[in-house]
Every structure is written in structure tokens, then in C-alpha cells.
N, C-alpha and C positions, 0 to 999 in steps of 0.2 A: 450149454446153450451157445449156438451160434453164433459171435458177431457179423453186424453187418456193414459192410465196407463204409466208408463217411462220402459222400456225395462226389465229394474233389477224387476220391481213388475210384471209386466206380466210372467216371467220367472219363479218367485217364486212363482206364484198362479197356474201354471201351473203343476211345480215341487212338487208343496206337493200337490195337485189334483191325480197327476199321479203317486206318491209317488214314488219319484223322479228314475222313471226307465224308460224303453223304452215300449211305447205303443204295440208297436208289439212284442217283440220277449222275453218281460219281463225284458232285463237286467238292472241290477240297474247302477245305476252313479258310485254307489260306488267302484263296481266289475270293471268295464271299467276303472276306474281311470278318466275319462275324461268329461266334462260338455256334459250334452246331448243337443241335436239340439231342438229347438222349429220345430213341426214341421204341414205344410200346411197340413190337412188331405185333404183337395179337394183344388187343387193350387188355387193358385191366377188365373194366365192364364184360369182356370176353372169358375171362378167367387167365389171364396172361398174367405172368409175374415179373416184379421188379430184377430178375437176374441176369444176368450178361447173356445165359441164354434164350432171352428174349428183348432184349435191347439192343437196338444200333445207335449208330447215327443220323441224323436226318437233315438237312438244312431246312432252313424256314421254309422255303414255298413248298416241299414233298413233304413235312411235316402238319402242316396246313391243310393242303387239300388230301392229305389220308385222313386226317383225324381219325374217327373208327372205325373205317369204314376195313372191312377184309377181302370184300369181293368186288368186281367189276363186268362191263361187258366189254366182251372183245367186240370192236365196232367192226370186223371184216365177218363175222360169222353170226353176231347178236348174239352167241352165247353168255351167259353168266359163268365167271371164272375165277378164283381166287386170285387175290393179288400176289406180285410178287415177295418172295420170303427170304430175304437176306444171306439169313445165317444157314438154310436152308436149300438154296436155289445158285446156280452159278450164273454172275450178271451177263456173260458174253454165251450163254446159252439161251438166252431171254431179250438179250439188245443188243443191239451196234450202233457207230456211229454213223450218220449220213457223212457223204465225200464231203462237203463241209469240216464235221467234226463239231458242227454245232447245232445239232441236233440228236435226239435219241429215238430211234427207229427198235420199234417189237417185234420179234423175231417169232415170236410161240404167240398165242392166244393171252395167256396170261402176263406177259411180256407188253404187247398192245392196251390189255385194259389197265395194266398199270401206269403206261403211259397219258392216257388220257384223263383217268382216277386222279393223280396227282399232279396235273398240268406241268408233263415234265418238260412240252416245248412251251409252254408259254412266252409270247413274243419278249418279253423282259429277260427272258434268262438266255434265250436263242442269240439274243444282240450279246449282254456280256461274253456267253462262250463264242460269240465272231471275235469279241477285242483279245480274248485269253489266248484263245490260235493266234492272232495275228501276232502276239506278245510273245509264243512258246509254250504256254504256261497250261495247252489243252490241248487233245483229251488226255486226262492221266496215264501214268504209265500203268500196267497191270504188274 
């Protein structure tokens, strides 16, 4: 029979995997101040399992506004698209930064609905990542 990791080591294998920021929108732990969410990339509800190959990190607001959801529309085309997929999907083939640097601009179709899907400018985070640039401390390095 298999064990399974204790919560604090699946956290931590997660965290320096993901080096310790948000799978989607890049932000680190450290900048938030706040421990990031382990997060369901395909829910449970979905048949998604608790394994590292289906969990990242997430910070509260792109943990939030995903909740279950897996697909979106791309607002440039109204398509329906699946969101983006972490461990799956490469982030600089789906985003960039605007000349700012504080903002997240979608590059693909799926890239855009996941922006939008999980209000990944939302004005509160768009301000923090002006003070992080102005700080140093943004956009991450890859």
C-alpha cells in the first residue's frame, strides 16, 4: 500500500516545483505576503486527483475566480476554450507581460479566456504589481 505524502510535504514539493508562486498569474508567495493555495488543476468534481500531477499553486485571487470552472471564452473570437493548464502548457507561450510589466496580456485564445476566467488584471492586483516593479521585485524572473 502506498503512503501518502502528509500535507506539509506535498505543499513543499509543490512549492519549490512551482517555485513557490502562482501557477497562473506568476505571483510569488513572497510578494502576496500570503501562503499560496495548492491548487486542483482539473477538480476533483472533474475526476482530477490529489497528485502533484494535478496540483499547483495558485494564489487567492486565481484560486478564487477558477474555482471549477475548466473552460472559458476567448473574448477576441467568442470561442469556448479550455483554460490554461500549468503543468501542461508553457506560461510565455500563452502570456506576456504588458510594457508596464503589470499587467498579464493572452497571447493564444486560451491564454486570453484564462485571463479574464480568473481576473488575472483585476484593478487590485494590477496596482500591487505597479508597486512590485517600481520595488524590483516584478515580473519574476523565468
Amino acid at each position: 500500500m502506498t503512503r501518502m505524502a502528509s500535507p506539509a510535504a506535498l505543499y513543499r514539493l509543490i512549492a519549490e516545483r512551482d517555485r513557490y508562486r502562482c501557477a497562473y498569474c506568476l505571483t510569488t508567495e513572497e510578494n502576496c505576503g500570503l501562503q499560496m493555495h495548492v491548487d486542483h488543476i482539473m477538480p476533483e468534481a472533474a475526476g482530477g486527483t490529489s497528485t502533484a500531477d494535478n496540483l499547483c499553486l495558485a494564489c487567492f485571487s486565481c484560486n478564487v475566480h477558477q474555482a471549477a470552472q475548466q473552460g472559458g471564452t476567448d473574448p477576441v473570437t467568442g470561442d469556448a476554450v479550455s483554460l490554461f493548464r500549468p503543468l501542461r502548457q508553457k506560461w510565455t507561450e500563452h502570456f506576456a507581460w504588458d510594457e508596464s510589466n503589470a499587467q498579464i496580456v493572452g497571447l493564444t485564445s486560451c491564454g486570453r479566456a484564462t485571463v479574464v476566467a480568473l481576473h488575472m488584471n483585476n484593478p487590485a492586483v494590477v496596482r500591487a504589481r505597479r508597486r512590485w516593479v517600481a520595488a524590483g521585485w516584478h515580473p519574476p524572473k523565468e
